[in-house]
C-alpha positions in Angstrom: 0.0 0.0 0.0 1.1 3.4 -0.9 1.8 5.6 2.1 -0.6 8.7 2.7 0.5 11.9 2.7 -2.0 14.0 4.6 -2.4 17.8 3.8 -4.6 19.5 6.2 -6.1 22.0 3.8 -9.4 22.1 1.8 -9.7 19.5 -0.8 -9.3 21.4 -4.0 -6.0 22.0 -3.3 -5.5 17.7 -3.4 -4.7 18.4 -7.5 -1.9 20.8 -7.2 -0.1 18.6 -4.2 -0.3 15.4 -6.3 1.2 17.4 -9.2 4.2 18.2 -7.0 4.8 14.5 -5.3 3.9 12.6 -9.0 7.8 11.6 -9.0 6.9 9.9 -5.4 5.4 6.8 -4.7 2.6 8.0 -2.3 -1.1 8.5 -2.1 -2.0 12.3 -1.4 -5.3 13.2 0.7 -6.5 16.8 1.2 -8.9 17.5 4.5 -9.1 20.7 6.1 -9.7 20.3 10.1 -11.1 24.1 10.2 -14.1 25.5 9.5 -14.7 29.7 9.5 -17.8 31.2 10.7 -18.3 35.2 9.3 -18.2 37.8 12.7 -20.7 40.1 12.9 -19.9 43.0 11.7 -21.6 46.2 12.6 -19.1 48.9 10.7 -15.9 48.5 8.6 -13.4 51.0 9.9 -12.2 53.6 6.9 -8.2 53.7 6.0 -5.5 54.4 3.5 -4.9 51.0 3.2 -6.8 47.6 4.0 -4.0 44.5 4.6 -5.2 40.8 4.0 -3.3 38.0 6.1 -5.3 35.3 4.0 -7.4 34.8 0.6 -10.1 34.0 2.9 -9.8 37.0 4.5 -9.9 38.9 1.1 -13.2 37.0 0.4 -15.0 37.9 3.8 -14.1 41.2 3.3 -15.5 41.8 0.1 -19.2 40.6 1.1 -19.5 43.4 3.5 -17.5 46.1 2.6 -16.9 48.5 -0.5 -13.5 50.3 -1.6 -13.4 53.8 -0.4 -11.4 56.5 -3.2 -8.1 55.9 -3.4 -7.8 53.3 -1.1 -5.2 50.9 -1.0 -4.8 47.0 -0.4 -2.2 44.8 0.4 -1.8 41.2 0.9 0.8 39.3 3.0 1.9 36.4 0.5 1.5 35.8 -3.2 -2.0 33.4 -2.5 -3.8 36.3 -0.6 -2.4 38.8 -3.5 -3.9 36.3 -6.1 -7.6 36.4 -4.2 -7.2 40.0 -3.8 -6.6 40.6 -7.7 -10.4 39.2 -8.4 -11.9 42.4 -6.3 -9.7 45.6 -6.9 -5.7 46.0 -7.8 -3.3 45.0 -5.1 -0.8 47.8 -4.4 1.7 45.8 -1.8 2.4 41.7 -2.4 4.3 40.4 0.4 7.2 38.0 0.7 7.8 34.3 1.0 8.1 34.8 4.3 5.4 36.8 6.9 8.5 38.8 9.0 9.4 39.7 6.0 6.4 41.0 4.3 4.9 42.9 7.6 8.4 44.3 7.8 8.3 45.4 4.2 5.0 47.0 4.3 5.7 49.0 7.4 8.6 50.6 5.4 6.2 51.3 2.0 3.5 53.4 4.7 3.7 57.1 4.0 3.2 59.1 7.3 0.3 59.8 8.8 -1.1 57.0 6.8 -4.0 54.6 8.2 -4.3 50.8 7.8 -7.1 48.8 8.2 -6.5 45.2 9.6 -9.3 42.0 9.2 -8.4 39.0 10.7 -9.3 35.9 12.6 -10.3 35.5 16.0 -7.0 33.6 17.0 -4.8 35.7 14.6 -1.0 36.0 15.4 -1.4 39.6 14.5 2.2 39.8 13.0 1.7 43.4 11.0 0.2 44.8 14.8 3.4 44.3 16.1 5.7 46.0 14.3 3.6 48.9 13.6 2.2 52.0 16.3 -1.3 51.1 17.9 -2.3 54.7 16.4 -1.6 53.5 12.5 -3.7 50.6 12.4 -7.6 49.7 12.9 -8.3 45.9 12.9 -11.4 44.2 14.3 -12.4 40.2 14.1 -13.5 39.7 10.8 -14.2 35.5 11.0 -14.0 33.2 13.6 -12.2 30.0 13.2 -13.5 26.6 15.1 -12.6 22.9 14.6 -14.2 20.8 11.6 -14.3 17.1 13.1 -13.0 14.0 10.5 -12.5 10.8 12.0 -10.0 9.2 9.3 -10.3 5.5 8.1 -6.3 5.3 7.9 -3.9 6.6 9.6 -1.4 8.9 7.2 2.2 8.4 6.8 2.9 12.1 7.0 0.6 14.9 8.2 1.4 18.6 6.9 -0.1 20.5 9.1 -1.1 24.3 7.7 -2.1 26.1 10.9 -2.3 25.3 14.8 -5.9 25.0 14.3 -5.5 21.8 12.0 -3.5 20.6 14.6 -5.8 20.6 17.3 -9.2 19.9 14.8 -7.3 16.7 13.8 -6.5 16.1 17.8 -10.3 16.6 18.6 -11.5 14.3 15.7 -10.0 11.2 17.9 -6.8 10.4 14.9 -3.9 8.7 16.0 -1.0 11.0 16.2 1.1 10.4 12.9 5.0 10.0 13.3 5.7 12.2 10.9 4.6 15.8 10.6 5.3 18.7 8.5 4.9 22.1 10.5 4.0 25.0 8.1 5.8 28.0 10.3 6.4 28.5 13.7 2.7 29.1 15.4 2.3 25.9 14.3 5.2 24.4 15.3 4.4 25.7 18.6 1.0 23.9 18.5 2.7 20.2 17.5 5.2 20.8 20.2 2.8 21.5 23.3 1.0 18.7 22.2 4.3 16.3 22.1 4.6 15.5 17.7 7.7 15.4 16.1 7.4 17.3 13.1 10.2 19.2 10.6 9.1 22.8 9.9 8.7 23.6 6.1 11.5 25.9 5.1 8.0 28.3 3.6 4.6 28.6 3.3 4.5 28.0 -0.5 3.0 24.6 -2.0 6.3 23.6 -3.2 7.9 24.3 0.5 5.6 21.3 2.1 5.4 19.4 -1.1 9.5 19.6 -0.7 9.3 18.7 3.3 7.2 16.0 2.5 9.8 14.8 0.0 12.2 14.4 2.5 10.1 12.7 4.9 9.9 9.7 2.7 13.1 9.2 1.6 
């Protein structure tokens, strides 16, 4: 039997993954141990610029809110700057790697400029730490709760995309795999407190896990 390669993310993604692995003998599985829930809204706070942390921030966003004149938006990684592009024209795309990109967009801000932040409920909040509390506006845009999938085989190697997926595929009663992928450091965090071994993909891109999980079955 082929070993599984597990990908916690939603299942449309399975495609480009098994693109990636086809020179490797395994079998590639795409389930997504999240689920988001829309916040409740009452105003969208008004800035220069609005910056995404994910496309389905971007997506949220857009079913409540309009562009103001001349505002700007930004996205944190080349995914979110894709999902942007199908609303409006995205004036900051950030780096391979999140330090990186909040770092780079604090520099681009003109002064006395205004950013509005959306984000999850358990957001790491990387761009409201390197930048003064009176430059930024953010409020909960979605909330983010475990989607529960009791698997009927246990995968070779799990690559894990957030902390979230590691604690939905906890809650769903899986047996821990002995190999994990870690997608960055929050998540890291989140396989370490709960005692996984795991390798941390060297980025966030599809070809960084695609190449961790390379590694893991050699």
């Amino acid at each position: 039997m082929k070993p599984l390669v597990l990908f916690t993310a939603e299942s449309h993604k399975k495609s480009v993954f098994e693109k990636l692995l086809s020179d490797v003998t395994c079998e590639v599985m795409c389930v997504s141990f999240i689920r988001t829930q829309k916040a409740q809204v009452k105003k969208v706070p008004s800035g220069d610029w609005v910056f995404f942390s994910s496309p389905r921030s971007v997506r949220y966003y857009f079913e409540m809110a309009t562009p103001e004149p001349n505002q700007k938006f930004a996205a944190v990684s080349k995914s979110t700057a894709k999902e942007l592009s199908n609303y409006v024209l995205c004036s900051f795309e950030g780096k391979p790697d999140t330090k990186d990109s909040v770092q780079a967009f604090k520099e681009l801000l003109n002064p006395g400029e205004t950013v509005v932040i959306p984000h999850s409920d358990i957001s790491v909040k990387r761009l409201q730490q390197v930048l003064p509390k009176t430059v930024y506006k953010e409020f909960i845009l979605y909330h983010t709760l475990p989607a529960l999938h009791k698997l009927n085989r246990t995968p070779h190697v799990v690559v894990f995309t957030s902390p979230g997926n590691v604690s939905g595929y906890i809650q769903s009663g899986n047996p821990q795999p002995k190999k994990c992928v870690a997608i960055g450091e929050t998540t890291a965090k989140e396989l370490k407190k709960n005692r996984m071994e795991f390798v941390t993909s060297p980025g966030y891109t599809p070809l960084d896990l695609s190449r961790a999980v390379r590694s893991l079955l050699q």
